[in-house]
GUGU-477961 format. One line per 8 residues: their letters; for each residue x, y, z of N, C-alpha, C. Coordinates in steps of 0.2 Angstrom, whole numbers, plus 5000, padded with zeros to 4 digits. Layout:
% GUGU-477961
A = X/Y/Z/X/Y/Z/X/Y/Z; ...
***
This chain:
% GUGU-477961
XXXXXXXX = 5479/5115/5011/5472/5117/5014/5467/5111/5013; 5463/5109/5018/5460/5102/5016/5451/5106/5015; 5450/5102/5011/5443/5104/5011/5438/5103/5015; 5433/5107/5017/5427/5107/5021/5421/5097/5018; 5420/5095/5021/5417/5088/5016/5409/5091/5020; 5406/5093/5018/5398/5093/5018/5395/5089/5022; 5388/5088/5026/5385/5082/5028/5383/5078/5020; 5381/5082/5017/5376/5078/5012/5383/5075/5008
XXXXXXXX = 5389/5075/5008/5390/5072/5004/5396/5067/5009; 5395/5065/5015/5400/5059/5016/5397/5055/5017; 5400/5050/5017/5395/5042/5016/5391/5041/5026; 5384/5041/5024/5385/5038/5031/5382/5032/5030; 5383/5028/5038/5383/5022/5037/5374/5021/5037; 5373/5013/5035/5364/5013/5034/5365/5011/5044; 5367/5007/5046/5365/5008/5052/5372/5008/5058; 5370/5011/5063/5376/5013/5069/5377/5004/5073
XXXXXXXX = 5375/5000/5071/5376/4993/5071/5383/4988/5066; 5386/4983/5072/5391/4981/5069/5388/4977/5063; 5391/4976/5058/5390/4973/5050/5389/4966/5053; 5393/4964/5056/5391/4955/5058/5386/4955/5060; 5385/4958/5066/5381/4959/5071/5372/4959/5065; 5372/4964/5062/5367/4967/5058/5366/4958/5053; 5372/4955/5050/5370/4950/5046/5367/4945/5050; 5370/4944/5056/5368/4939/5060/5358/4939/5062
XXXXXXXX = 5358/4945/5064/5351/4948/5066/5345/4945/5058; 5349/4946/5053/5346/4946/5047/5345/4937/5046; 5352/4934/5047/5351/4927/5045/5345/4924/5050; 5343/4928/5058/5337/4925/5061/5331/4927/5060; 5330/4935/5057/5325/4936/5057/5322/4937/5049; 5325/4935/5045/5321/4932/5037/5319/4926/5038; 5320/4923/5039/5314/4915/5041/5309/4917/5043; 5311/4919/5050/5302/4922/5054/5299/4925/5050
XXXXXXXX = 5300/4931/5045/5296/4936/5041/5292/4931/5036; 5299/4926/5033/5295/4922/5027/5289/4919/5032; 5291/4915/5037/5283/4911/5038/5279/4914/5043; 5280/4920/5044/5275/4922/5046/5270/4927/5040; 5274/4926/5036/5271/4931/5028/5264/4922/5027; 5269/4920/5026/5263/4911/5024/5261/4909/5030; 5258/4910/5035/5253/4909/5041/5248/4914/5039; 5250/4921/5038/5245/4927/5035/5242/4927/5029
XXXXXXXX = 5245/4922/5026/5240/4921/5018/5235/4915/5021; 5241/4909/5023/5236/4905/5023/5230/4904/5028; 5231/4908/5034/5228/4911/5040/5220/4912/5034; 5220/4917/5030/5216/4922/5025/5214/4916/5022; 5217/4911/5021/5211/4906/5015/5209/4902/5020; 5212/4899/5027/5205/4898/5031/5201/4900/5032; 5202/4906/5033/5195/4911/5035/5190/4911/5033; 5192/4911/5024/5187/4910/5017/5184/4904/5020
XXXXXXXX = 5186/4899/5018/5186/4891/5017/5182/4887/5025; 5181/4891/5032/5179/4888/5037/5175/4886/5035; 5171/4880/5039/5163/4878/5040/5163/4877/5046; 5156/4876/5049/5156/4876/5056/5149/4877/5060; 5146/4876/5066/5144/4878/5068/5145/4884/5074; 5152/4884/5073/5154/4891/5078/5160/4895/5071; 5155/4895/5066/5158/4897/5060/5159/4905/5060; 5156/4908/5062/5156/4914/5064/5161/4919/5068
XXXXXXXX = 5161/4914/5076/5170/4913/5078/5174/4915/5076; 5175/4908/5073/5180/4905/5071/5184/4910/5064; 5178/4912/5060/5181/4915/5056/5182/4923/5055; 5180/4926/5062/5182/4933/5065/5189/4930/5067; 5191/4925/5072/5196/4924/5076/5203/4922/5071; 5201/4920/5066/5208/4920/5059/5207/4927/5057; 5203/4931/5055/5204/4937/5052/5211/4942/5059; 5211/4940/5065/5213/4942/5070/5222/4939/5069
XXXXXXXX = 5221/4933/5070/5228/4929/5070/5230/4931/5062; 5228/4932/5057/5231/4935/5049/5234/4943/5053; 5231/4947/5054/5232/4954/5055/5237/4952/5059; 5237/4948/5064/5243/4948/5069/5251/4946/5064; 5248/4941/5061/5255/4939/5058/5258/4944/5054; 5253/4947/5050/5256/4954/5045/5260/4958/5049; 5257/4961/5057/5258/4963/5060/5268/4962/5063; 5267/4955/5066/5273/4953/5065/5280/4954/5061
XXXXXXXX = 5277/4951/5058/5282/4950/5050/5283/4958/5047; 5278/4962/5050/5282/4969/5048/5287/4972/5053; 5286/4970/5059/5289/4970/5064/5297/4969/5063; 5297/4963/5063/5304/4957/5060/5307/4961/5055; 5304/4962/5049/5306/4966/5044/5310/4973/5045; 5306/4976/5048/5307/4981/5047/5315/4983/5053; 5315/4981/5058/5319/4979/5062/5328/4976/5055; 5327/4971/5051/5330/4969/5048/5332/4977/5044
XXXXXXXX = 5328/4981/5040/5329/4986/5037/5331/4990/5041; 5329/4990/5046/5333/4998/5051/5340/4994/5051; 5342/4992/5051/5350/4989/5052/5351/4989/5046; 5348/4991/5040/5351/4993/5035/5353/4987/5028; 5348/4981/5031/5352/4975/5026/5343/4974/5023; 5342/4970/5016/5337/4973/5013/5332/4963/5014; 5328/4963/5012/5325/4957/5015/5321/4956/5008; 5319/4949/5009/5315/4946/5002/5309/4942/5005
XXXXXXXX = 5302/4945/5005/5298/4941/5006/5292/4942/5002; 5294/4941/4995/5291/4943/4989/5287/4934/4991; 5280/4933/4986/5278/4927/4989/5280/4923/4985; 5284/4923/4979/5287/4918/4977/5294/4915/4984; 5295/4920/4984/5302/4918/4990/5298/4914/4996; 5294/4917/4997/5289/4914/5004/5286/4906/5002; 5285/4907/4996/5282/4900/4994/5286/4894/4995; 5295/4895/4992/5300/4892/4990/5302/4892/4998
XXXXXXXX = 5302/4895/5002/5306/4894/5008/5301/4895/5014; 5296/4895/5015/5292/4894/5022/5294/4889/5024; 5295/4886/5032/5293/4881/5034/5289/4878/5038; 5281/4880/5035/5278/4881/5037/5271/4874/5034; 5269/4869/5040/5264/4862/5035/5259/4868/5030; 5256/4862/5024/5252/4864/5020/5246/4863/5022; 5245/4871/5019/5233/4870/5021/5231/4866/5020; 5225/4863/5022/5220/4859/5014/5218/4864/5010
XXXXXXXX = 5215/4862/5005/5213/4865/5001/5205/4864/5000; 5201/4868/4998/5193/4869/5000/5190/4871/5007; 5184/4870/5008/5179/4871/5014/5182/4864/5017; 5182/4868/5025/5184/4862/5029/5180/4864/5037; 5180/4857/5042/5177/4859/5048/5181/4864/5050; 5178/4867/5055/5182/4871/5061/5186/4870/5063; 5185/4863/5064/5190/4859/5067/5198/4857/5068; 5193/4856/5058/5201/4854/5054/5206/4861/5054
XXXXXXXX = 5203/4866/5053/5205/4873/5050/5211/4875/5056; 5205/4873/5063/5210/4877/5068/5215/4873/5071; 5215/4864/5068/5219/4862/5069/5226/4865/5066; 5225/4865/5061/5229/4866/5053/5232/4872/5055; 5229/4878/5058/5231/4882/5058/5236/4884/5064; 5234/4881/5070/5238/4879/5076/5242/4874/5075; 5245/4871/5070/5251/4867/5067/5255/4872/5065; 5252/4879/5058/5258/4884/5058/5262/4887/5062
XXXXXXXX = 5255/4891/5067/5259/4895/5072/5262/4891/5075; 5263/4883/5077/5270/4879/5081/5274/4880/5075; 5275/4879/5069/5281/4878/5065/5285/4887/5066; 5281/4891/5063/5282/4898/5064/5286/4898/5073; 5282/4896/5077/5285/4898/5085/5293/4895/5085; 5292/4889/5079/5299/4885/5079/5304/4889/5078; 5306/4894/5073/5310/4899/5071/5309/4905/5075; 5303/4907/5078/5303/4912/5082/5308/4909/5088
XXXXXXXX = 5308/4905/5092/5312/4904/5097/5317/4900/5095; 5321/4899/5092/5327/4898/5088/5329/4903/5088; 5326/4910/5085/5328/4917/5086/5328/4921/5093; 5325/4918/5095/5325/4919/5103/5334/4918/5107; 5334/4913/5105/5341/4909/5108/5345/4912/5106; 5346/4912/5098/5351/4914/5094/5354/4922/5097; 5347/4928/5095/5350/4934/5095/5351/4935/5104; 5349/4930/5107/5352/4933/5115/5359/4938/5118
XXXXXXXX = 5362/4935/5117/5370/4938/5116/5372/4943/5108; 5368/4942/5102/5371/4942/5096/5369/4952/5096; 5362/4951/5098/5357/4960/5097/5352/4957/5104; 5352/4959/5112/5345/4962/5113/5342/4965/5110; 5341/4969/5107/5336/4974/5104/5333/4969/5101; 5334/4966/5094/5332/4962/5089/5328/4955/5095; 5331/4953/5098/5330/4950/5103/5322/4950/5107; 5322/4956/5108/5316/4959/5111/5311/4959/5105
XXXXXXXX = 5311/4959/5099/5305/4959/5093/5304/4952/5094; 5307/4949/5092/5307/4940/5092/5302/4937/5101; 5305/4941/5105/5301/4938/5110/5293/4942/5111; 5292/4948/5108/5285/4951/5108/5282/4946/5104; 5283/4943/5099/5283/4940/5093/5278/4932/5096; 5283/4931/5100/5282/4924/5101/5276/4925/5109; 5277/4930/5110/5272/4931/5115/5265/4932/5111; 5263/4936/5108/5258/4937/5103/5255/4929/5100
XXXXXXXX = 5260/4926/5096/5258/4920/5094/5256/4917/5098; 5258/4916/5103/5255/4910/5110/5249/4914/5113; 5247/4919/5110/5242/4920/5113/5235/4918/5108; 5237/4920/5101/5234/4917/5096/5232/4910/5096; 5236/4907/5100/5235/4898/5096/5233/4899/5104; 5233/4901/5109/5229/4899/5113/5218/4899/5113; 5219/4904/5110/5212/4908/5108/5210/4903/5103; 5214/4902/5099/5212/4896/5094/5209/4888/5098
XXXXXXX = 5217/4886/5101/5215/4878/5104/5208/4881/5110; 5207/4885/5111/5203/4885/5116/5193/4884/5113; 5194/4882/5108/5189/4882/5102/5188/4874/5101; 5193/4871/5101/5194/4865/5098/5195/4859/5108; 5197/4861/5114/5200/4859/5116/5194/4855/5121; 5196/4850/5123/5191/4846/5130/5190/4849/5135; 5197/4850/5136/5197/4853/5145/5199/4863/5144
***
């Protein structure tokens, strides 16, 4: 006679996604979360630090592109976890592995700040679209976060250069 096994007691899986499939999604989207985790800090010490005569701007329009990046990066993460593999964007780990240029540090023009800062959102969009590429065939789904992602950023860094630009 075989015994009844319980829902609560057989194993189920963390997600209905293949294990590779789920590793692979994770190898692209842990980079994006780390630097877009260090866009939203550093984003947050520009803000502080602007000077400027469109100081006021400029330092609502980083409080915006910070919120976005959190945003993001819970995104990417969370996706990562729904598939059931566990992520590391403790700021020790984000510090050690961003690939993201570094701030200045102090009060800086407007200028300097949103160039600074429109230099991370390109290194961030670097990974973002690598993830692009990568998850095409690997997860649409995962696929489709990466590309809201990358559309959001390029709206960011547009609103930014539009502060700084000639034409």
């Amino acid at each position: 006679m075989t015994e009844a096994v319980s829902p609560t007691t057989q194993a189920v899986p963390t997600s209905a996604v293949d294990p590779d499939v789920t590793s692979g999604v994770a190898q692209f989207l842990s980079p994006v979360v780390i630097d877009l985790t260090a866009l939203a800090v550093d984003g947050k010490q520009a803000h502080w630090h602007v000077r400027g005569a469109n100081f006021q701007a400029v330092h609502e329009l980083l409080d915006s592109v910070v919120d976005h990046a959190h945003d993001y990066a819970d995104l990417a993460a969370e996706r990562v976890v729904a598939l059931g593999l566990p992520l590391d964007a403790r700021i020790q780990t984000v510090a050690a592995k961003a690939t993201t240029p570094t701030l200045a540090e102090g009060f800086q023009s407007s200028d300097i700040v949103i160039a600074e800062v429109i230099a991370e959102i390109d290194a961030v969009l670097t990974g973002v679209r690598t993830a692009v590429t990568e998850l095409a065939e690997l997860d649409p789904v995962s696929q489709d976060v990466v590309i809201e992602i990358a559309r959001g950023l390029e709206k960011d860094r547009w609103f930014l250069f539009a502060h700084i630009s000639e034409k």
